[in-house]
KOLPALUM-314536 format. One record per residue: residue in one letter; x, y, z of N, C-alpha, C, O in turn. Coordinates in pm, whole numbers. Each point is the difference from the previous one (the first is absolute). Layout:
   residuo      npx      npy      npz     capx     capy     capz      cpx      cpy      cpz      opx      opy      opz
         a        X        Y        Z        X        Y        Z        X        Y        Z        X        Y        Z
...
end
This chain:
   residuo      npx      npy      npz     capx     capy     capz      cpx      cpy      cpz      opx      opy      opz
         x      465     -719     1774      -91     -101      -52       29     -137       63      -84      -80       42
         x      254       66      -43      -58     -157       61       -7       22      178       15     -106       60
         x      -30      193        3     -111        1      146      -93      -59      -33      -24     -119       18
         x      -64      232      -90     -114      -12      -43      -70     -151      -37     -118      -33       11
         x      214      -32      -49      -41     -133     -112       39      -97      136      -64     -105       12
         x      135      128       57       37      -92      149      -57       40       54      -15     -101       69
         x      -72      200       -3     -151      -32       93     -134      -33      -44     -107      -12       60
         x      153       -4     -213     -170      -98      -26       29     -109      -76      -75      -45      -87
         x      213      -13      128       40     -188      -32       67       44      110       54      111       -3
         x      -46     -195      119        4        0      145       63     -151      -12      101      -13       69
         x     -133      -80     -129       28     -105      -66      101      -15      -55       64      -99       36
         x      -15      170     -124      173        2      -83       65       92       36      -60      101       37
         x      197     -104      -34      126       89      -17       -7       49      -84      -17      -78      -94
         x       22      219       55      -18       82      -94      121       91      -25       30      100       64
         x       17     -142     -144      149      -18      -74       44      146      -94     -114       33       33
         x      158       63     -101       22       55     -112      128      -57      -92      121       17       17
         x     -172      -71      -94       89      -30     -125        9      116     -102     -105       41      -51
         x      204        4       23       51      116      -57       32      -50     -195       82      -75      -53
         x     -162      138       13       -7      -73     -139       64      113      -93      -60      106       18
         x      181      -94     -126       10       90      -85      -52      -16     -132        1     -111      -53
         x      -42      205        1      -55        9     -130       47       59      -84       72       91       40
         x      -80     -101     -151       33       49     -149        4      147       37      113       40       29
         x     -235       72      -22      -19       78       69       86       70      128       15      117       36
         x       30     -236       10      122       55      126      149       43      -90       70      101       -4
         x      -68     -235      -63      132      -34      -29       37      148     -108      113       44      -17
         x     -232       11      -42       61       21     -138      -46      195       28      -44       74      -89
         x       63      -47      187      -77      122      118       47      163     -156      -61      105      -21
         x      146     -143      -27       39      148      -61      -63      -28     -132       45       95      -63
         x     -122     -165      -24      -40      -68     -103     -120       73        4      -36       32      113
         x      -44        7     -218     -153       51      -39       -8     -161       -5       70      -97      -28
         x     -257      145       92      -80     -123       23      -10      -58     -106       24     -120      -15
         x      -71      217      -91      -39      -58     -158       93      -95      -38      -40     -108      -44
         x      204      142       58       42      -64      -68       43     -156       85       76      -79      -58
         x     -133       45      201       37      -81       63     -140     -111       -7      -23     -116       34
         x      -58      237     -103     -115     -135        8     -164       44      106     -112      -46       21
         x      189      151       16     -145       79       22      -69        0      151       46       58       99
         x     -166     -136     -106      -86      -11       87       43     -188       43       -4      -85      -90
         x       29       62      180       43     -180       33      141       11       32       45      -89       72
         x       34      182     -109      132      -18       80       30       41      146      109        0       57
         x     -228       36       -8       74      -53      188     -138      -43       36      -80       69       63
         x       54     -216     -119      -80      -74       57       13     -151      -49      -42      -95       67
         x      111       81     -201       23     -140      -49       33      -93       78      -48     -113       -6
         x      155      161      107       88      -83       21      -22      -54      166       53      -89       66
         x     -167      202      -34      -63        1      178      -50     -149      -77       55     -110        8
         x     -176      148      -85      -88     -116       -3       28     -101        9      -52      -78       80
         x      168       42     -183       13     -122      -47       29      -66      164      -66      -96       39
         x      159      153       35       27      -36      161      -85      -29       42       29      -75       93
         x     -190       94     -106     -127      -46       79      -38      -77      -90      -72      -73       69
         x       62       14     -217      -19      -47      -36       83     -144       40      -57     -105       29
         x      189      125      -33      155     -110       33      -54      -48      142       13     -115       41
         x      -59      193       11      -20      -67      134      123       47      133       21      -34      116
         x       28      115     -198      119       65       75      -51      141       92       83       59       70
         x     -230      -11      -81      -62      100       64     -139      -51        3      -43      -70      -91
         x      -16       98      178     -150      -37       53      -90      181      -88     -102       -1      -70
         x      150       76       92      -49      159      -55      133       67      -47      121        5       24
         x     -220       46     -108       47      132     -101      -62      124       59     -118       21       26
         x      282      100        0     -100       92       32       79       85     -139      107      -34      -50
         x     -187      143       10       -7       48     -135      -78      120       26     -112       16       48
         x      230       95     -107     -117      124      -45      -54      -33     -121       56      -44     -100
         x     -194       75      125     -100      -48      -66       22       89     -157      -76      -36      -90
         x      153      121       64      -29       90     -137       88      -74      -45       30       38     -113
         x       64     -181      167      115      -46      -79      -73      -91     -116       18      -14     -121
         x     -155      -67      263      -81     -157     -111      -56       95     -150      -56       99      -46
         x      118     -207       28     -123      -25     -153     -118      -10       70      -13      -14      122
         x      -83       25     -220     -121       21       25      -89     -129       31     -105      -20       61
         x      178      -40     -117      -64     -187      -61       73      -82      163      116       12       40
         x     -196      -69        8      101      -76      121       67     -124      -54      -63      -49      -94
         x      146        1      119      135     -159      -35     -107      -31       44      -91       59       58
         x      117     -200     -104      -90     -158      -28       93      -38      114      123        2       -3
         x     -225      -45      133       66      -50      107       29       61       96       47      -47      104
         x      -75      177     -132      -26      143      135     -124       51        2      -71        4     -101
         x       44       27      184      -90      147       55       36      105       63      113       20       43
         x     -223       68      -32       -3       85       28      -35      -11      159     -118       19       30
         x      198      -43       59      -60      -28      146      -62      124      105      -95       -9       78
         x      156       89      -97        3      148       66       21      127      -36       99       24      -69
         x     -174       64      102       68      138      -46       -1       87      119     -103       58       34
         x      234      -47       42      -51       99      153      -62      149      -57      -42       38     -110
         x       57       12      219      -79      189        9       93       41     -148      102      -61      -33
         x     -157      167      -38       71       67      -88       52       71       20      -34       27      114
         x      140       68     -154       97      105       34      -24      105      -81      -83      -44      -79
         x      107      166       47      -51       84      -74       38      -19     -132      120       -6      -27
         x     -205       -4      -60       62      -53     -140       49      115     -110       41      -37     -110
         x      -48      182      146       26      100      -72      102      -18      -11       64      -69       80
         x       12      155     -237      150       65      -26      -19      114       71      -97       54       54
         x      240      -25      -71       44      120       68      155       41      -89       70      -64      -79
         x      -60      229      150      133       -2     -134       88      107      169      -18       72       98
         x       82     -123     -155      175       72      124       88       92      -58       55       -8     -110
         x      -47      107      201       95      114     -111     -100       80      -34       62       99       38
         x     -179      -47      -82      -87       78      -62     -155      -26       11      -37     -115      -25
         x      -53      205       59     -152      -49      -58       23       28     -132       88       61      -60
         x     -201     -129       25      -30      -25     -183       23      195      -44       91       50      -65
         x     -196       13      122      -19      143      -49      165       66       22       23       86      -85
         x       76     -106      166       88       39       65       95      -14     -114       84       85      -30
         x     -104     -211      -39      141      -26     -114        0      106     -112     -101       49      -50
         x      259      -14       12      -53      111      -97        8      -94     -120        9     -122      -19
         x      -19      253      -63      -24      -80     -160       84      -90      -30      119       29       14
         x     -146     -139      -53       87      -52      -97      101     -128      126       87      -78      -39
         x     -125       89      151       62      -22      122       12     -170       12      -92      -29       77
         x      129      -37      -99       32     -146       -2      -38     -105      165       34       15      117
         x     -114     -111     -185      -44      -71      130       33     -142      -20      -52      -60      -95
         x      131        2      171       62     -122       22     -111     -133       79      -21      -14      121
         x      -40      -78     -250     -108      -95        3       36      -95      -69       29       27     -117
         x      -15     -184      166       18     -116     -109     -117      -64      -59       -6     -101      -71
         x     -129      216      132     -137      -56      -63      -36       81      -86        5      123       -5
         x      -46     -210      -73     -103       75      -96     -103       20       -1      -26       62     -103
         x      -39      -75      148     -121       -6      113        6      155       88     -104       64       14
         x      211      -22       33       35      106       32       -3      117      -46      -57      101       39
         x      147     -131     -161       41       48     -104     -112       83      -80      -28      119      -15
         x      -24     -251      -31     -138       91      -56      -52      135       35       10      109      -55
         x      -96     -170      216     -116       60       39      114      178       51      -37      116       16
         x      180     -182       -7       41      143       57        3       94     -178      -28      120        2
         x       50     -162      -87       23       69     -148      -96       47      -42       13      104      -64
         x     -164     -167       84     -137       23      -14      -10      131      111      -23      111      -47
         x       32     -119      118      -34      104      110      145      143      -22      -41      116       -5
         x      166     -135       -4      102      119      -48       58      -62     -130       86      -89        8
         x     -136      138     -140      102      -47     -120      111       -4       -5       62      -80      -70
         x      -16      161      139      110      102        6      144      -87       39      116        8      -42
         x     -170      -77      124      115      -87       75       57     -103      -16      -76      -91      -32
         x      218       53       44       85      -84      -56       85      -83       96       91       37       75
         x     -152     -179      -99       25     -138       52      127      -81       33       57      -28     -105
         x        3      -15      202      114      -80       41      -12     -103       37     -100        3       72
         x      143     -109      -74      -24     -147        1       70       -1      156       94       72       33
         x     -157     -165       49        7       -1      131      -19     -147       96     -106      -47       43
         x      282      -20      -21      -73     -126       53       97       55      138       14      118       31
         x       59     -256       55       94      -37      111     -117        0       95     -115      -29      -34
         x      158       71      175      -17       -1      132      -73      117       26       47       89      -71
         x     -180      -31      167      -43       86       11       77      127       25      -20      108      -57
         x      137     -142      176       86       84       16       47      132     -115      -15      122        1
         x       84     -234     -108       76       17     -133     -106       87      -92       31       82      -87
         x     -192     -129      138      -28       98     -111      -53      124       50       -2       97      -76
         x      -47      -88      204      -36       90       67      112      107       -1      -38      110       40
         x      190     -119      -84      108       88       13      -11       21     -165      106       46      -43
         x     -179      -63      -35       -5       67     -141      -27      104      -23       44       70      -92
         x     -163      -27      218      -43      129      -37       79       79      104      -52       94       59
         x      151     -126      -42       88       80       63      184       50      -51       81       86       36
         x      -85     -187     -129      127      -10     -109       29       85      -95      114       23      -38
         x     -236       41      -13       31       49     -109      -59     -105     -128      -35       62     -100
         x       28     -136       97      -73      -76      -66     -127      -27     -103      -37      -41     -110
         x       -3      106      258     -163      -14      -36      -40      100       83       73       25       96
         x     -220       68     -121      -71      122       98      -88     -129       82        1       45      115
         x      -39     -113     -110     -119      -83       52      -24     -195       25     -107      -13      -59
         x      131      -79       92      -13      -73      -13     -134     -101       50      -48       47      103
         x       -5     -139     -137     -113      -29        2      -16      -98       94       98      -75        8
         x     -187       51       64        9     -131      131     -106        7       46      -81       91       21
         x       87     -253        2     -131      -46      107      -15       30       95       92      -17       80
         x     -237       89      -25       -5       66      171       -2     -163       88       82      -18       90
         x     -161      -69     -120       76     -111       54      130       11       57       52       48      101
         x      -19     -110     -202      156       20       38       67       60       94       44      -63       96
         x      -27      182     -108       31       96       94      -94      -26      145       71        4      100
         x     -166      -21      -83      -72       26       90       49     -103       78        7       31      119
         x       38     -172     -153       59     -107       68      155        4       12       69      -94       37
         x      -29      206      -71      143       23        2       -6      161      110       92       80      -10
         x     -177      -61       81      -44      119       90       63      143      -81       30       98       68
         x      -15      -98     -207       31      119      -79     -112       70      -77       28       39     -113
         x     -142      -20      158     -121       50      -20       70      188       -3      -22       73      -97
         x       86      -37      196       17      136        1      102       37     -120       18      121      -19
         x       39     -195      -49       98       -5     -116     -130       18     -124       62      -11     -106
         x     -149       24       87     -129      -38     -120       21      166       -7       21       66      102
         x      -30       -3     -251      -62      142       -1     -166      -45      -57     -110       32       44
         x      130      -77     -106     -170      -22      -45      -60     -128       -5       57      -80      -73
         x     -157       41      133      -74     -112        4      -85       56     -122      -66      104        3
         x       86     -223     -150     -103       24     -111     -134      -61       59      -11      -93       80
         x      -97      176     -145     -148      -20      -16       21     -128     -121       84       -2      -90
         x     -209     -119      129      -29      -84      -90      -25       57     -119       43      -55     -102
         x      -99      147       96      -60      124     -154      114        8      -41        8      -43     -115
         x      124       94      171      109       11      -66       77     -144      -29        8      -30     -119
         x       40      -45      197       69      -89      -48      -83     -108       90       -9       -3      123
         x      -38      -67     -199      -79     -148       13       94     -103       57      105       -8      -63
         x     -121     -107      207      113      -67       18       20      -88      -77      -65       20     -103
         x      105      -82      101       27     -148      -94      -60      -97      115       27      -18      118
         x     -128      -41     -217      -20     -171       77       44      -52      123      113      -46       13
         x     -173       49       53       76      -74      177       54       66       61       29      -39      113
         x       21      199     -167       96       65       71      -61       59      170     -112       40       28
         x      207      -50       41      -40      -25      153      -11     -123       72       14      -13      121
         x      -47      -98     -225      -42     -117       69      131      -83        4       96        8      -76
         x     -120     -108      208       74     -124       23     -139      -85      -79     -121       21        0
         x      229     -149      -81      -83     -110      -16       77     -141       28      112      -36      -37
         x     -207      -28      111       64     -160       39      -53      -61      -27     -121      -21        6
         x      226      -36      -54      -53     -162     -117       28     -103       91       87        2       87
         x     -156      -81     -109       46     -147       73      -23     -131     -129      -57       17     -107
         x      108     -121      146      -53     -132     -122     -156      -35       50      -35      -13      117
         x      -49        2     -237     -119       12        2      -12     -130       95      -30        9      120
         x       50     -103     -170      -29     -111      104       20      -15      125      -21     -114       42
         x       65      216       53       72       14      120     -101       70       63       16      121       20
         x     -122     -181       16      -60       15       62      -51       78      157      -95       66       43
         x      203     -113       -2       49       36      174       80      102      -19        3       78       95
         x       84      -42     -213       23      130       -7     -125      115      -41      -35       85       80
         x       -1      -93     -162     -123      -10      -66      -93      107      101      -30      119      -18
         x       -5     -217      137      -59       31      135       66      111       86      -57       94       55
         x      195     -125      -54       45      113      103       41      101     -108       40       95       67
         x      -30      -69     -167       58      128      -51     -123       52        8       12      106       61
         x     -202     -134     -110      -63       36       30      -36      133      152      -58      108      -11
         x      107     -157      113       24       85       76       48      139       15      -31       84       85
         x      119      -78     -195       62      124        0      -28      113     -185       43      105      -47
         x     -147     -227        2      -80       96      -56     -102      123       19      -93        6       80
         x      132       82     -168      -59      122       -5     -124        0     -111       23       -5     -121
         x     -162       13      178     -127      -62      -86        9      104     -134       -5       -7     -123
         x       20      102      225      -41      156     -172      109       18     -107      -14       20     -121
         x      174      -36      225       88       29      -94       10     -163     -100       -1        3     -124
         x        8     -102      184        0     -127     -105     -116       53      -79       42      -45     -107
         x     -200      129       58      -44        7      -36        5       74     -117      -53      -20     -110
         x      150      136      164       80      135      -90       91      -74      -77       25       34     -116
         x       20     -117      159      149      -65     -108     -101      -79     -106      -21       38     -115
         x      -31     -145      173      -75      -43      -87      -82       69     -135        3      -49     -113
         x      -70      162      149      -62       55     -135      123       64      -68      -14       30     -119
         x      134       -4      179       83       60      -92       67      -70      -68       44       39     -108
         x       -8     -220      181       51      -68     -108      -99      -72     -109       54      -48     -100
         x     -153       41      109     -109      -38      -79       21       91     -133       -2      -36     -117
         x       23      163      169      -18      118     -132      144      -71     -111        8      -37     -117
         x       61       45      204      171       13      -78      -25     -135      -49       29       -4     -119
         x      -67      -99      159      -24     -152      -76      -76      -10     -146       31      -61     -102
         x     -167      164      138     -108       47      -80       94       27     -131      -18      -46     -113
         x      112      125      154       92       98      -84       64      -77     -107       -4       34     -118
         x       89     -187      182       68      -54      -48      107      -23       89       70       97       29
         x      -37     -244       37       67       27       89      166       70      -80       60       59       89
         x        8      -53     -205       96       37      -36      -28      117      -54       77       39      -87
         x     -189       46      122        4      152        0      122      130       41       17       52      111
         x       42      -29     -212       94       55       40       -1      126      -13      109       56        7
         x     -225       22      -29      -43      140      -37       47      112      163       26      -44      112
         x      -28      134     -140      -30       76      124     -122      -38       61      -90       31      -79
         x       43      -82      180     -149      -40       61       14       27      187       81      -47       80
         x     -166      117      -65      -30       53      113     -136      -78       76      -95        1      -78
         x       57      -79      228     -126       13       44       47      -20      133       88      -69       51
         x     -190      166       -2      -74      -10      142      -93      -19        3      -85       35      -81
         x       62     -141      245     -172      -36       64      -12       89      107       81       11       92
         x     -187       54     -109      -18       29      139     -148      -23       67      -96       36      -67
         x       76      -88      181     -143      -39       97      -35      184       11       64       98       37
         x     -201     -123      -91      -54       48        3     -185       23       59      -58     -107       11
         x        4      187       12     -146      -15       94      -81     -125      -36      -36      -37     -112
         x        9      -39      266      -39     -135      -18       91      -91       12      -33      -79       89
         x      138       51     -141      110      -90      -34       14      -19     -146       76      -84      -48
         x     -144      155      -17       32      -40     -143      161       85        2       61       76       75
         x      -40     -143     -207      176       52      -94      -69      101      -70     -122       16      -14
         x      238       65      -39      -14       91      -88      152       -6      -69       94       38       71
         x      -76      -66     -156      187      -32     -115       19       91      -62      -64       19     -104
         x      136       46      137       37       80     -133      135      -54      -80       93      -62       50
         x     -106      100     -176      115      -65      -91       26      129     -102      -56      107      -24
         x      136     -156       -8       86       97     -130       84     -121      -88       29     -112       44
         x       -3      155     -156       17      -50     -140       88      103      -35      -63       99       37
         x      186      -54      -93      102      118      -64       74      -61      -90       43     -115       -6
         x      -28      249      -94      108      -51      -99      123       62       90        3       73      100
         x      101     -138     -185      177       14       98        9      127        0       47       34      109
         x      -67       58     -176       10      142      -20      -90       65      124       26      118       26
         x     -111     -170       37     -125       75       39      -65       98      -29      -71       70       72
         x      105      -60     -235     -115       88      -99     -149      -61      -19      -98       65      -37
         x       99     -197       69     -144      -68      -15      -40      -88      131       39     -115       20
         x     -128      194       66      -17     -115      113     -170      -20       49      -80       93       -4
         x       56     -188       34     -161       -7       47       14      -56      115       95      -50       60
         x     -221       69      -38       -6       -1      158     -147      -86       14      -65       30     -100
         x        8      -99      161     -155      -75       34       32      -36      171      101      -29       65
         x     -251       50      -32       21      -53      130     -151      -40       24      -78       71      -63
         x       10     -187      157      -79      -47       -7      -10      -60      131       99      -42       60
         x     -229       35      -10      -52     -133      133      -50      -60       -6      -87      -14      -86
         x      121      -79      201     -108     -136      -12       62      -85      156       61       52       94
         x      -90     -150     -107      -41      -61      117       83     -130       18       43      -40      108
         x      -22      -32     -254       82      -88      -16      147       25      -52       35       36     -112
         x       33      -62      209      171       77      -55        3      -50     -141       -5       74      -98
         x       16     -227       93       87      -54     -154      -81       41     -102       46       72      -90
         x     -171     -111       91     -103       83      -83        9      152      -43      -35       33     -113
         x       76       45      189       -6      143        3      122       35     -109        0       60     -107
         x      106     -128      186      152        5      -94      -27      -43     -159       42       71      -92
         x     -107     -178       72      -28        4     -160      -84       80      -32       38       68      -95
         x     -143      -43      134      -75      133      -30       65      128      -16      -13       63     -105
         x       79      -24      195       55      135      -33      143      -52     -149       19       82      -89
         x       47     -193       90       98       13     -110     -132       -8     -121       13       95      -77
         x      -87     -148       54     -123        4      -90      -31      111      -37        7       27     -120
         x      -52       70      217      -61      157      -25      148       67      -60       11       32     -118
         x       81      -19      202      123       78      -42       41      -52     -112       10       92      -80
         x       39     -260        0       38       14     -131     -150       85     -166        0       84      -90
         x     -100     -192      159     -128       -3     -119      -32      155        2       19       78      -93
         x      -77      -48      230     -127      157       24      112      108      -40      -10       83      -91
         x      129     -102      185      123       90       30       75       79     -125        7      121      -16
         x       48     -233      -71       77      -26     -101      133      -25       29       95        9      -78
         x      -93      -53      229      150      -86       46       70      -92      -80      118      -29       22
         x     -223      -43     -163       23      -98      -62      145       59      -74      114      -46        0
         x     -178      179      -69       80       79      -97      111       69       38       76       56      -80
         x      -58      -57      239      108       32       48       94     -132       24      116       42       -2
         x     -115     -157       19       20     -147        3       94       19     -139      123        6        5
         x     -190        0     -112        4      -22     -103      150       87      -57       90      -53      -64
         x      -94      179      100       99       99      -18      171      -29       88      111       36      -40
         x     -146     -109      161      100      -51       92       71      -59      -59      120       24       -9
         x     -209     -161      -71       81     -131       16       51       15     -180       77      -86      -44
         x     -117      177      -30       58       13      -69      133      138      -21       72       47      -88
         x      -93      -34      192      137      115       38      170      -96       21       18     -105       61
         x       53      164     -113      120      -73       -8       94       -1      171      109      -50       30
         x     -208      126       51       42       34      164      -87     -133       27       44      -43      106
         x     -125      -26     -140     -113      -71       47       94     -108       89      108      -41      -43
         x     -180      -10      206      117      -65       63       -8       48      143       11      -77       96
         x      -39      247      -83       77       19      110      -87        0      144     -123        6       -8
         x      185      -14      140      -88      -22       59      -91       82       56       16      121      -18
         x     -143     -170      104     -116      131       49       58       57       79      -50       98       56
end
């Protein structure tokens, strides 16, 4: 990325400042209990905010949904494949009762909804560290971003790339997002360059939905955009209880990303009865954990 960002400011030295986060620091910790969704991005920002970084680069499934007062959203390059995937086993492959190592719940769900059967391990560190779970004894399966892997050239390490039908990504997943300070104009201009028109379009209706939602939605919640004939979007979303005994699903098009994203959280809580799954979460004594 910073190549990339130094041949379209030709103009500045283009620097990497190495920022740690809550999220870095606290690597063996469940998200839930560290605070969730904002711990490996608090602390980038505030650096572009301080004036100590010109851009934020950020996987995009980290933002909140809502952008900081004093950033934007400057860029979103090409997307990367945004599916899960599980290592160690395909889904049909695990036997009964066979344990799969995920720190999402979001995961969690849609895999319990799809095999009841199967029983959950909490899963943070280094890709390395967890990719050797399903090799320990541990765990039959562990859960991961094809992203991920795919930029780490361990694509042939994947036993199963999940179908969106099966496990829905979470918000942004695949995407880079770069923030810059809104007033920065000339940054503003050149990060433009290395925007991606459709995928900034895909992030967009998906953070629209999760905002729609509440930006401190802490339910299991699943959406993908995808361009579809013409250029319109098409989103799909999911809504689950922690158990993934109760999950819905809506998916919808249209033409205007941000528009579309409240529309579909609209259809999925009111038409859906996503409301009543909302409702069952946050009064669950697990309520907290992350997608």
């Amino acid at each position: 990325m910073t190549e990339l960002l130094q041949r379209v400011m030709p103009g500045r030295t283009v620097e990497l400042l190495v920022v740690q986060t809550e999220g870095d620091r606290r690597a063996d910790e469940p998200l839930d209990r560290i605070g969730g969704q904002g711990v490996f991005v608090k602390e980038v920002q505030q650096a572009v905010l301080d004036g100590r970084a010109d851009v934020a680069v950020h996987s995009a499934k980290d933002l909140a949904p809502l952008t900081l007062p004093g950033l934007c959203l400057g860029a979103v390059p090409p997307r990367a494949d945004p599916r899960d995937a599980l290592v160690g086993s395909t889904l049909d492959g695990l036997p009964t009762g066979a344990t799969v190592a995920t720190g999402s719940a979001r995961r969690r769900a849609q895999l319990a909804n799809a095999r009841p059967d199967l029983r959950f391990a909490d899963l943070r560190g280094n890709m390395e560290s967890r990719v050797s779970r399903a090799g320990d004894g541990s765990a039959d399966a562990v859960v991961v971003a094809v992203a991920a892997f795919d930029r780490l050239g361990w694509r042939d390490r994947l036993s199963e790339v999940l179908a969106p039908t099966v496990c829905l990504p979470q918000v942004g997943q695949g995407a880079l997002a770069l923030e810059c300070r809104e007033d920065d104009a000339a940054c503003r201009a050149a990060l433009a360059a290395v925007d991606d028109h459709q995928a900034h379009r895909t992030l967009l209706a998906e953070r629209s939905f999760l905002a729609a939602l509440g930006a401190s939605c802490s339910a299991p919640v699943g959406a993908w955009a995808e361009v579809v004939g013409g250029g319109s979007l098409r989103l799909h979303a999911m809504v689950a209880s922690g158990d993934g005994r109760v999950l819905v699903r809506a998916a919808l098009t249209g033409d205007d990303a941000e528009a579309l994203g409240r529309e579909v959280a609209r259809h999925l809580m009111e038409d859906c009865g996503g409301s009543a799954v909302l409702e069952v979460v946050v009064a669950s004594p697990a309520h907290g954990a992350t997608r």
